[in-house]
C-alpha positions as CSV (number, residue, x, y, z in Angstrom):
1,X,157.1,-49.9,147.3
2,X,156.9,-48.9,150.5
3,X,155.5,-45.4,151.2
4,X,154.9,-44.8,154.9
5,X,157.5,-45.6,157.4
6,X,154.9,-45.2,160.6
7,X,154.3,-47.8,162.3
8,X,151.1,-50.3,162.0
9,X,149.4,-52.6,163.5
10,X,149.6,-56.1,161.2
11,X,146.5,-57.6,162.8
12,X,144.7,-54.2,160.6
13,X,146.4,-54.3,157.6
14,X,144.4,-55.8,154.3
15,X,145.5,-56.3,150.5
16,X,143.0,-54.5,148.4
17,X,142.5,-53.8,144.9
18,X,142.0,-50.0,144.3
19,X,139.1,-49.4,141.8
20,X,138.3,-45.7,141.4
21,X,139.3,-42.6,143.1
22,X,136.7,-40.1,145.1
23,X,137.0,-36.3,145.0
24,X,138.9,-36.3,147.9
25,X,142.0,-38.2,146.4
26,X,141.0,-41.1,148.3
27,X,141.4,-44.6,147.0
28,X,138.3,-46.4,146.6
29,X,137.8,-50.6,147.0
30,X,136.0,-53.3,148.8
31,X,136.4,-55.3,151.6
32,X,134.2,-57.6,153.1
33,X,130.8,-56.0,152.1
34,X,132.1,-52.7,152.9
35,X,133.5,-49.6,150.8
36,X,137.1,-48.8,152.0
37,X,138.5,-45.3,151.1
38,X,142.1,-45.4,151.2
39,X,144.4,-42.2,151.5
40,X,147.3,-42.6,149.1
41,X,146.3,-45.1,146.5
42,X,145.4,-44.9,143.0
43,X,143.0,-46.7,140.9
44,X,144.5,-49.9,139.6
45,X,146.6,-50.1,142.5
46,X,147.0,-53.0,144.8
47,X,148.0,-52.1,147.8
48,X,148.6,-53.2,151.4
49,X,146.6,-50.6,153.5
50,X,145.8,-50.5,157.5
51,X,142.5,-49.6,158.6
52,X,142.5,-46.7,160.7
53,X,138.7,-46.1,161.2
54,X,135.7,-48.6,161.3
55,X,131.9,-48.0,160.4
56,X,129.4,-50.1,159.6
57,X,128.9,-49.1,156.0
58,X,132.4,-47.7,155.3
59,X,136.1,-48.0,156.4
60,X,139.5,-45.1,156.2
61,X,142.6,-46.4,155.9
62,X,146.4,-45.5,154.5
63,X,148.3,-47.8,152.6
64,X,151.2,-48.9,154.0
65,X,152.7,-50.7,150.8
66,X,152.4,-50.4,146.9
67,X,152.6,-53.8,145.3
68,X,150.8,-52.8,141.8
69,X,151.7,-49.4,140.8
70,X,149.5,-47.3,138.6
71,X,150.8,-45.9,134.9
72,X,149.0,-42.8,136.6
73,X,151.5,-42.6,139.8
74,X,154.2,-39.7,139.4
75,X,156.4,-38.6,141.5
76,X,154.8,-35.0,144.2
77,X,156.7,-31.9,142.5
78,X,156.0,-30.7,146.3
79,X,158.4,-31.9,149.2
80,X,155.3,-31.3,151.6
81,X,152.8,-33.3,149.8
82,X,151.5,-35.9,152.0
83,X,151.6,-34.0,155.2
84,X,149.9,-30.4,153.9
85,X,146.5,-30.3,153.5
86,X,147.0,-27.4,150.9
87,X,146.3,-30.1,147.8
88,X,145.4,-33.9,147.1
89,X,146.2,-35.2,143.8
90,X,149.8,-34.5,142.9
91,X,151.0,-38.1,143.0
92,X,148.9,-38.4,139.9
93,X,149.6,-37.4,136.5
94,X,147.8,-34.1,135.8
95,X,145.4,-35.6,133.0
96,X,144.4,-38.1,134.8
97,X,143.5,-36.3,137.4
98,X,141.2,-34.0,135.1
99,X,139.7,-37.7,133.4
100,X,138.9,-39.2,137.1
101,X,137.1,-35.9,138.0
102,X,134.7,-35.9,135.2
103,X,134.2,-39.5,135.7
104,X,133.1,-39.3,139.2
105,X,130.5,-36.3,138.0
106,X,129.3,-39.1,135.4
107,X,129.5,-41.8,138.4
108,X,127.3,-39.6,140.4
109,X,124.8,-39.0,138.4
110,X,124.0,-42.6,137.4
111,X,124.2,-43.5,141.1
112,X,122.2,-41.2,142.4
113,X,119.8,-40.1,140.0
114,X,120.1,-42.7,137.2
115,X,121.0,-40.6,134.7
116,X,122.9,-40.8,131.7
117,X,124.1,-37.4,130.1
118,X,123.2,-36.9,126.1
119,X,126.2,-34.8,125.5
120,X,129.6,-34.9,128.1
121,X,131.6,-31.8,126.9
122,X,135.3,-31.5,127.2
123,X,136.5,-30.6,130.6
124,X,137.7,-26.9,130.9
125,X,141.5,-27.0,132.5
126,X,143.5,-24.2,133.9
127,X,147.5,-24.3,134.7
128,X,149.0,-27.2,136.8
129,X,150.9,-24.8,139.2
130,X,150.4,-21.4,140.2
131,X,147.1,-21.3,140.3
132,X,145.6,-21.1,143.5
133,X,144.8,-17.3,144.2
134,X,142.6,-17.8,147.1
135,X,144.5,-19.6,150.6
136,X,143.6,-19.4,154.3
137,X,147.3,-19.8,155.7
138,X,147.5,-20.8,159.2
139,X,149.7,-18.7,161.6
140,X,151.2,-21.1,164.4
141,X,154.1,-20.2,166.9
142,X,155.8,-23.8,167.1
143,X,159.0,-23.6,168.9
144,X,159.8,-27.0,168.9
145,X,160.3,-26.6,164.8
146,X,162.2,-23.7,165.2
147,X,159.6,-20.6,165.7
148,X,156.6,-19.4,163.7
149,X,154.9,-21.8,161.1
150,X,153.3,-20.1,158.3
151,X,151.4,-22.6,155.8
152,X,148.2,-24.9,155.2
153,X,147.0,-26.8,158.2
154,X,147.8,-30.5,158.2
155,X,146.6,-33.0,156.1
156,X,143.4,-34.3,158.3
157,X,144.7,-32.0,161.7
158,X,144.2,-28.5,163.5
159,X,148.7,-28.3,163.5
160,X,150.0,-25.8,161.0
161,X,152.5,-27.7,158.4
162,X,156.5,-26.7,158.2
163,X,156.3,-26.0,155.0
164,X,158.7,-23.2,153.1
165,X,157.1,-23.5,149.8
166,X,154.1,-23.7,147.4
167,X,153.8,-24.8,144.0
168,X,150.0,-24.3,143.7
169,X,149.7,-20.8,145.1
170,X,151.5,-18.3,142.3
171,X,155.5,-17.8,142.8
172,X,155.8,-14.6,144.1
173,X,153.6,-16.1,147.1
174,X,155.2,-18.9,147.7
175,X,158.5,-17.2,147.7
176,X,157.2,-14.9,150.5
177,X,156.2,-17.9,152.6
178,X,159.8,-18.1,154.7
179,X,159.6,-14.3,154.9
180,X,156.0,-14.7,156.3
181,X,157.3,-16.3,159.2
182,X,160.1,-14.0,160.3
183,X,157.6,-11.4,159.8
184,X,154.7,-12.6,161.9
185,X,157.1,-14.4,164.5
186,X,158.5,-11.2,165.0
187,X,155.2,-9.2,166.2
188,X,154.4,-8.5,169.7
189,X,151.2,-10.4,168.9
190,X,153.0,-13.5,167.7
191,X,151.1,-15.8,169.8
192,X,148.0,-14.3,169.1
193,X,147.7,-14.1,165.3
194,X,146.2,-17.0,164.3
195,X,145.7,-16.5,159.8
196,X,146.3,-15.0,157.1
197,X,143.7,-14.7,154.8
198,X,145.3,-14.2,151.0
199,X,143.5,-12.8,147.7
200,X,145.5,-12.5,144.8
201,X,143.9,-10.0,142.2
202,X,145.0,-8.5,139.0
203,X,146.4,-5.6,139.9
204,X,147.4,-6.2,143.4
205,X,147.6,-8.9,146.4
206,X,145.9,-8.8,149.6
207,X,146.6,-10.2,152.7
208,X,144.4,-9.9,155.6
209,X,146.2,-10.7,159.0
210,X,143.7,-12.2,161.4
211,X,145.4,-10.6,165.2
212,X,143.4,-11.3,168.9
213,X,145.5,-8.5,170.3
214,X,146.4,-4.6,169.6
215,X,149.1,-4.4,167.0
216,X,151.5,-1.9,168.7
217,X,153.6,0.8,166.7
218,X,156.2,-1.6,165.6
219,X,154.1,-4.1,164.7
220,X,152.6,-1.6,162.3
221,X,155.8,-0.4,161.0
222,X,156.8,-4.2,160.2
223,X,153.5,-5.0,158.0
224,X,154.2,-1.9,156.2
225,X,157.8,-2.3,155.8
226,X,156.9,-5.6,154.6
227,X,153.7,-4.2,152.2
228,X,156.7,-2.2,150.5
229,X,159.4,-4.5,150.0
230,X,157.2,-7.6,148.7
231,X,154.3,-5.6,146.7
232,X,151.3,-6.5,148.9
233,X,148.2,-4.7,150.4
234,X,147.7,-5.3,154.2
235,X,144.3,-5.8,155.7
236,X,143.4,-6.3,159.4
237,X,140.8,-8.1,161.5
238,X,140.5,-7.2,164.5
239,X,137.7,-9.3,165.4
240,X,134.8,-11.6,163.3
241,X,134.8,-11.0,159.5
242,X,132.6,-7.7,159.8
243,X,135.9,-6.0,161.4
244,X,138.3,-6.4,158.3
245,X,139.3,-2.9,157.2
246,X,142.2,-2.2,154.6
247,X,145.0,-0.7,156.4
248,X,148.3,-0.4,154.5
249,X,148.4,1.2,151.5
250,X,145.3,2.9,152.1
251,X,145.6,4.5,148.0
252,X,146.7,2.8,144.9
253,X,145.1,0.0,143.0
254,X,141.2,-1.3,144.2
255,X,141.3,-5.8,144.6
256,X,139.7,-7.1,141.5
257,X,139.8,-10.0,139.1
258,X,139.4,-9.6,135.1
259,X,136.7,-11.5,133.0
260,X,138.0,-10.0,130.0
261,X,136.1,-11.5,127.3
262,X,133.3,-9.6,128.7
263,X,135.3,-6.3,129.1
264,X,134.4,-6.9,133.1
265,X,136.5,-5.8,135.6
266,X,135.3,-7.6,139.1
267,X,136.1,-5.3,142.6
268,X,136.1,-7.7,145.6
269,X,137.1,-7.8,149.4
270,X,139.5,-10.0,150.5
271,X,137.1,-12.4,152.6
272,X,135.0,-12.5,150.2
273,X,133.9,-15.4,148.2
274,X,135.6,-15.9,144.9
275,X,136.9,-18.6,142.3
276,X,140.2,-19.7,143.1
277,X,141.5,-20.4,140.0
278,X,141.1,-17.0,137.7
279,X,142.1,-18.9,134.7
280,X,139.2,-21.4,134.9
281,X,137.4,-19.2,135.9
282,X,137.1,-17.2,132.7
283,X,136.8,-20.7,131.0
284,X,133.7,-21.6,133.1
285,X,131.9,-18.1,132.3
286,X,132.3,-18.0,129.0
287,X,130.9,-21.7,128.9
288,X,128.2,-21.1,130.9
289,X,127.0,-18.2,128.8
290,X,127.9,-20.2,125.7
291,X,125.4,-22.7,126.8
292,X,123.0,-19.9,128.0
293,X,122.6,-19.1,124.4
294,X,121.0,-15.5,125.9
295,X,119.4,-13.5,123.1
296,X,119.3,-9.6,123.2
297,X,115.9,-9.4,124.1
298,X,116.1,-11.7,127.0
299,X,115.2,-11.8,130.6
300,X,117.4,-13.6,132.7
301,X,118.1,-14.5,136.3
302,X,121.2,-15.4,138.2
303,X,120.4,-17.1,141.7
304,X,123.3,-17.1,144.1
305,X,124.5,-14.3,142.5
306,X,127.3,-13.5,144.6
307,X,129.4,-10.0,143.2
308,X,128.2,-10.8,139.7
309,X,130.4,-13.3,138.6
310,X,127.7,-14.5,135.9
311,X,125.4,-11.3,136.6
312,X,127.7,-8.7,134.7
313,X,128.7,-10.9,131.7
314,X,125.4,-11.5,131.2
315,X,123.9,-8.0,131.2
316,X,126.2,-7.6,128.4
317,X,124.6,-9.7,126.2
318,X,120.7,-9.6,127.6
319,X,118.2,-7.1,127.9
320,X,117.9,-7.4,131.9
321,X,119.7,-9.2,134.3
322,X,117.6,-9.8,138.0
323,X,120.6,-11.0,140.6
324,X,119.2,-12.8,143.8
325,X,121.6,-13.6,146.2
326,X,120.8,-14.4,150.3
327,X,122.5,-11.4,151.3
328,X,121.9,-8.0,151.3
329,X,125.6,-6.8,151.8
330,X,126.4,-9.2,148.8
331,X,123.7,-7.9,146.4
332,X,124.4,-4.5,147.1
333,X,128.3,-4.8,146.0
334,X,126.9,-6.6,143.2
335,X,124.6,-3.8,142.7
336,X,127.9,-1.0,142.7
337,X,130.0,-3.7,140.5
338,X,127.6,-3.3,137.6
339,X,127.5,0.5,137.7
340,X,131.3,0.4,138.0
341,X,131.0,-1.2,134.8
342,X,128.8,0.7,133.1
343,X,125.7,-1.9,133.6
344,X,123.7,-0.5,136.3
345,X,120.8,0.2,134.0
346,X,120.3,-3.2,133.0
347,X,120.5,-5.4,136.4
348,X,118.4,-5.3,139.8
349,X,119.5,-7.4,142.8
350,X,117.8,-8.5,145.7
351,X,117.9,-10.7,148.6
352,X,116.1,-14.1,149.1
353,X,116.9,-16.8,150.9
354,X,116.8,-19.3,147.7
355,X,116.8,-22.2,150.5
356,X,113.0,-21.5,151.1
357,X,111.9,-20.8,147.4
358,X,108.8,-21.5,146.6
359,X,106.7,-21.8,143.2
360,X,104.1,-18.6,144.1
361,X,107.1,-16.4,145.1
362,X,109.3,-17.7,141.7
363,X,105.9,-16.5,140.1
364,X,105.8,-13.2,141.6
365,X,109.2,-12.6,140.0
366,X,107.8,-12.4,136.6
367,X,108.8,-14.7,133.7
368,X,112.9,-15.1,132.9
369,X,113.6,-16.4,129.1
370,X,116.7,-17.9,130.6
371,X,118.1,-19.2,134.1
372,X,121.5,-19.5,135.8
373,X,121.8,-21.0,139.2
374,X,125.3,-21.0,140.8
375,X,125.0,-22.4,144.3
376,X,127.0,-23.3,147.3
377,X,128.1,-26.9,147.9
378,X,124.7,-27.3,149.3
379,X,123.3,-27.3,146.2
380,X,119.8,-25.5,144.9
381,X,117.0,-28.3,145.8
382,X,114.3,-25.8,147.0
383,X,115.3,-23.7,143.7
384,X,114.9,-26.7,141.3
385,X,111.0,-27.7,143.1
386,X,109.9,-24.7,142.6
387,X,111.0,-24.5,138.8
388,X,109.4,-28.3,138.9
389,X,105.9,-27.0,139.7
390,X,105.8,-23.7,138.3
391,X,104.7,-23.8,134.9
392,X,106.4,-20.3,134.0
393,X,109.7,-22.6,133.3
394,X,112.9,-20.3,131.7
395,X,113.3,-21.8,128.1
396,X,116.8,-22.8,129.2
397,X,118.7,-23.4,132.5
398,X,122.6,-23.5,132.9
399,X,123.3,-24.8,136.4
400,X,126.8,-24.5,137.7
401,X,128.0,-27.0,140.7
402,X,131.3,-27.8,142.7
403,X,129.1,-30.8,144.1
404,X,128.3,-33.5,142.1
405,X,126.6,-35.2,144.6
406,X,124.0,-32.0,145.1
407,X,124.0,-32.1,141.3
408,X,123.0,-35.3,141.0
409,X,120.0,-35.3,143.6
410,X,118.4,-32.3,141.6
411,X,118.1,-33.8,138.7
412,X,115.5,-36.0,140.7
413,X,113.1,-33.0,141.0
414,X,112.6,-32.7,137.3
């Protein structure tokens, strides 16, 4: 089965035999001493693929030609899989996509830190479509496809794709894609309005139009034309992120996310950091403070706190909650989300940069019965020395990752 129709160059194209899959979608084999990653193959695969890039430890290539096909392989629900960046995996079935995922975590942390987990729980899943509330959409006036491009970049490139729908970001959104581009394509500042960020809440949907030139009076009268007739909140930035200000409706319902379980109700800014996927997200609180196992006498701390995401479910269930997050703008929103919800008297937040923890300043904190760390993709290694030669250890710690790899190398400190 052929699946590329670009050209190659014979003298670069290899058989392989595809044995696992990365987090990146990437097939994964072996050529020659080398690890080849190869975009659109699956494990189980054999493939014909050209090499598009050469290191000395690695190589990228596409394939070219299916000869094996995996029981996995299903057909993209997307017409504009394969050129948008926007998602990875949709050529394979949905529970095997869950399956690989949880095996490269266990891959991981054999590799790298030669460990074995005890106990592998059952991964938490959300929907299959829909589910993406959080999307950076690039803005890109294109006249040689017909006018203004409104979408995900490119798979692997800086160009905006033509794409006129979504079946990862909810409906509603992706209906209002084509829309999208008759509205921005029709500004004076057409050429100068390079994103839109989007946040998708509970009770309302934010865009945030990213614009390198003064709107004029039309312009404004289009976004809130277009705030009225498709149900969205428009916010503007003018400049860098500190300039975002909400500008049509300026009344009506706040941005916020739900953790219901936990009675929370989460007030954000559009730019700000938040899960993606709502559904999971609930899954992976409620998990994580499953695992906690916080009593009502506890002390607890939540590093890389964020707005609370952890912070305020826990306060509900422990006796004080300290927050510690590397910014101050952060921890004081965190700081007005608890009173909002009634749990001011029971958290503190500060700032730290948790990157340059050390064991006498974890000291000075006092002792916490129980420990949640939630870091970046960068993971918490400073964090986890310090716990390793501190000898005021929490009696249990629930760490959270969206890096294996980073998970993995802390587990070395211990």
């Amino acid at each position: 089965m052929a699946i590329n129709q670009v050209p190659v160059k014979p003298e670069n194209v290899f058989q392989l035999e595809i044995e696992s899959l990365d987090l990146e979608a990437q097939g994964v084999a072996h050529r020659e001493g080398k690890v080849v990653f190869v975009q659109g193959a699956l494990p189980r695969e054999t493939v014909r693929a050209e090499v598009l890039k050469r290191k000395s430890s690695y190589e990228k290539a596409r394939t070219v030609e299916i000869l094996k096909t995996s029981y996995s392989r299903v057909e993209p629900k997307c017409p504009h899989f394969g050129v948008c960046g926007g998602c990875s995996m949709q050529h394979l079935e949905f529970s095997s996509q869950v399956a690989i995922k949880a095996r490269v975590l266990e891959d991981q942390l054999w590799h790298l830190a030669r460990i074995k987990p005890e106990t592998v729980l059952r991964p938490l899943e959300g929907p299959q479509w829909g589910y993406r509330h959080r999307a950076r959409l690039g803005c890109r006036l294109v006249n040689k496809k017909g006018g203004m491009l409104v979408g995900f970049h490119e798979k692997g490139s800086s160009f905006v794709a033509d794409m006129t729908q979504c079946h990862v970001l909810p409906k509603f959104v992706s209906d209002m894609l084509v829309p999208l581009r008759a509205l921005i394509g029709g500004l004076s500042v057409a050429d100068r309005a390079p994103q839109i960020e989007l946040a998708v809440g509970h009770e309302v949907t934010a865009m945030v139009l990213r614009h390198l030139a003064p709107l004029t009076p039309a312009d404004e009268k289009s976004l809130r034309d277009f705030a009225d007739k498709y149900h969205v909140q428009w916010w503007l930035q003018p400049a860098g992120p500190g300039s975002v200000y909400r500008f049509y409706p300026d009344d009506g319902p706040v941005l916020s996310y739900r953790l219901p379980e936990f009675g929370i109700t989460m007030p954000f800014l559009p730019t700000d950091f938040t899960q993606v996927n709502h559904v999971t997200n609930e899954a992976m609180v409620s998990q994580a403070l499953r695992l906690l196992d916080v009593q009502p006498t506890d002390r607890v701390a939540d590093l890389f706190c964020g707005l609370g995401n952890f912070s305020l479910p826990l306060a509900t269930q422990a006796a004080e909650v300290v927050g510690v997050e590397g910014s101050d703008v952060l921890t004081t929103r965190a700081q007005e989300n608890a009173v909002v919800n009634g749990l001011g008297h029971k958290t503190r937040f500060f700032a730290k940069n948790l990157f340059e923890l050390t064991p006498q300043e974890w000291d000075r904190w006092g002792y916490f019965d129980r420990l949640l760390i939630d870091p970046p993709r960068e993971g918490a290694l400073a964090v986890c020395t310090a716990l390793a030669q501190t000898s005021r250890r929490p009696r249990r710690i629930v760490y959270v990752s969206c890096n294996p790899a980073t998970l993995a190398r802390i587990n070395c400190c211990f």
